[in-house]
C-alpha positions in Angstrom: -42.7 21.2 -15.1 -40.1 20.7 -17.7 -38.1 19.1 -15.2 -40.4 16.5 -14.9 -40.2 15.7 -18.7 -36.1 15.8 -18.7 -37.2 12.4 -16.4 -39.3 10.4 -19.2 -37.9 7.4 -19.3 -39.7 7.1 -23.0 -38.7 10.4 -24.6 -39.3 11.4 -28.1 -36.3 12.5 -29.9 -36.3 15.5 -31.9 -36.1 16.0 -35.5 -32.7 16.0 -37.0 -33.5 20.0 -37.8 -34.3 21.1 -34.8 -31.3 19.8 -33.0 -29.5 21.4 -35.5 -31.2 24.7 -34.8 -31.1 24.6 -31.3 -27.3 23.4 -31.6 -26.4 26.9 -33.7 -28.3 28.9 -31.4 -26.2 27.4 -28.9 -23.0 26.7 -30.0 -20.8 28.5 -28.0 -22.1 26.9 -24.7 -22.6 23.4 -25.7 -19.1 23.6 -26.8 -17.6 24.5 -23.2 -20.0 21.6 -22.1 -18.6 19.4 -24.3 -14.7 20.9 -23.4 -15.8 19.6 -20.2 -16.8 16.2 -21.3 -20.4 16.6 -20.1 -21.8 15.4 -23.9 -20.5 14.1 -26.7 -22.8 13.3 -29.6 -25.8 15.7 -30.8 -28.0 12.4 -30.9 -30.3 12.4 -27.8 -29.9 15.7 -26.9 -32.9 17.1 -27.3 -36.5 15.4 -27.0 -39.9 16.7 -27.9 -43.3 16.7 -26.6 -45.6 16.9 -30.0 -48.3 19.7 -29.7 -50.7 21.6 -32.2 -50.9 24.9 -31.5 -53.4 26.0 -34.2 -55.3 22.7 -34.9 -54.1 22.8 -38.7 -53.1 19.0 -37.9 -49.5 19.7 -38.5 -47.2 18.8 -35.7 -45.7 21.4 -34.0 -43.3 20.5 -30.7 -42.2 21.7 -27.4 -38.5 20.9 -27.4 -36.7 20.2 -24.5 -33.2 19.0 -23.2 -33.0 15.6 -21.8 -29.5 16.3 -20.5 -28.9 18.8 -17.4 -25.7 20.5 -19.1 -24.9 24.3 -18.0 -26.0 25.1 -21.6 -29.3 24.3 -21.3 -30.3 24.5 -17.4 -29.8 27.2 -14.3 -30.3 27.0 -10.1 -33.8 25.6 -11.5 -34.9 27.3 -15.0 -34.4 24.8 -18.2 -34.4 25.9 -21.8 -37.3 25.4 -24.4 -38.2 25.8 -27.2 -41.4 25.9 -29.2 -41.4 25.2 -33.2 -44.2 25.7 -35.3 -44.8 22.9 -38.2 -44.7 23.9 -41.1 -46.7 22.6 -44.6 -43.6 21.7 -46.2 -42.1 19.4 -43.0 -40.1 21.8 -42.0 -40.1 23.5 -38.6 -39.8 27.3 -37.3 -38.7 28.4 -34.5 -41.3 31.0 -33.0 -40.4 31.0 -28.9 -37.2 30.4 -26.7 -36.6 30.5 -23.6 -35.5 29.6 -19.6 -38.1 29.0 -17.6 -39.3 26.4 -14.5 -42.9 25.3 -16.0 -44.6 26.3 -19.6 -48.6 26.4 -19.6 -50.0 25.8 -23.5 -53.5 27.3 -23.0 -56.5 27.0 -24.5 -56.8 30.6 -25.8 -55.7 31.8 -28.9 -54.2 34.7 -30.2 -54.0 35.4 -34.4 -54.9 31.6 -34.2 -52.2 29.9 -32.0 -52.7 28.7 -28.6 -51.3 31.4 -25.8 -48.4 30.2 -23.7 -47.5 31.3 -20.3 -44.2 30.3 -19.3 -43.5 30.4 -15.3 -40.0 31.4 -13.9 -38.9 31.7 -9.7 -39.8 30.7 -6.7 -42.5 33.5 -6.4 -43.8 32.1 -9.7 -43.8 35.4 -12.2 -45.9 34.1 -15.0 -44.5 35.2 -18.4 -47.3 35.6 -20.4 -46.5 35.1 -24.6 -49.0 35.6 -27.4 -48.6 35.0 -31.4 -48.3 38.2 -33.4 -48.5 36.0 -36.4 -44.5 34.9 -36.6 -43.4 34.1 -33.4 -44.8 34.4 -29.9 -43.8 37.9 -28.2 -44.1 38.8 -24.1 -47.2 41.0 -24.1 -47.1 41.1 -20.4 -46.6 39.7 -17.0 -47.7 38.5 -13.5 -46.0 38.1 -10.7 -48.3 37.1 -7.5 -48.7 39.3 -4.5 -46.4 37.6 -1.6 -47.0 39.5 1.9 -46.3 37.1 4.4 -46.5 39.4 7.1 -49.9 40.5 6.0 -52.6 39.2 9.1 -56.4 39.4 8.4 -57.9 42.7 9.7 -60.0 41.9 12.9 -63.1 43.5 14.3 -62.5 44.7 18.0 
């Protein structure tokens, strides 16, 4: 759950350009937050978990806050985001997002590992795929929850 990593004790800052990707994306909120004194300083905002999501052996990153600001974090959803390494050093953002828990599966789709991110207390599962730039929703599952439902008996 990305709550759990926002509670590393040993996090793994993020690249100088992501931050500052993630900050534009973000600006207008981050700067109520900081309005509010809740940050001050871009360093140690953001921290990464490294990933390769197409085996290439260029490092690619799930990037998450490690602050709990209003920006970045709901009732129980937390942002991410998912940059793709590229060749050069640099890094592209190809998926964004609120959710409470994000799955990096084994499949692949055009060669990047599928992602299902997980939102709610019913659990929807978000499922995201690469279409060769960026990951896009190609469906979802949300989990039948009858609670009222008995097993039929034989009489």
């Amino acid at each position: 759950m990305l709550v759990d990593l926002m509670g590393l004790k040993h996090k793994q800052s993020a690249p100088r350009s992501i931050v500052a990707t993630v900050v534009a994306r973000e600006k207008a909120g981050l700067e109520d937050d900081k309005r509010q004194q809740l940050w001050s300083d871009e360093a140690g905002l953001l921290a990464v978990l490294p990933l390769d999501l197409d085996s290439d052996g260029i490092g690619d990153f799930l990037v998450y806050p490690t602050h709990h600001l209003p920006t970045f974090c709901g009732a129980h959803s937390i942002a991410c985001w998912v940059f793709k390494g590229q060749k050069d050093g640099n890094h592209r953002l190809v998926l964004s997002g609120r959710h409470d828990e994000v799955h990096i599966l084994e499949t692949k789709t055009n060669g990047m590992r599928d992602i299902d991110l997980v939102y709610g207390m019913i659990r929807t599962f978000y499922k995201y795929r690469y279409n060769g730039r960026e990951y896009q929703l190609t469906g979802e599952i949300t989990p039948a929850m009858d609670l009222q439902q008995t097993p039929e008996r034989d009489e």
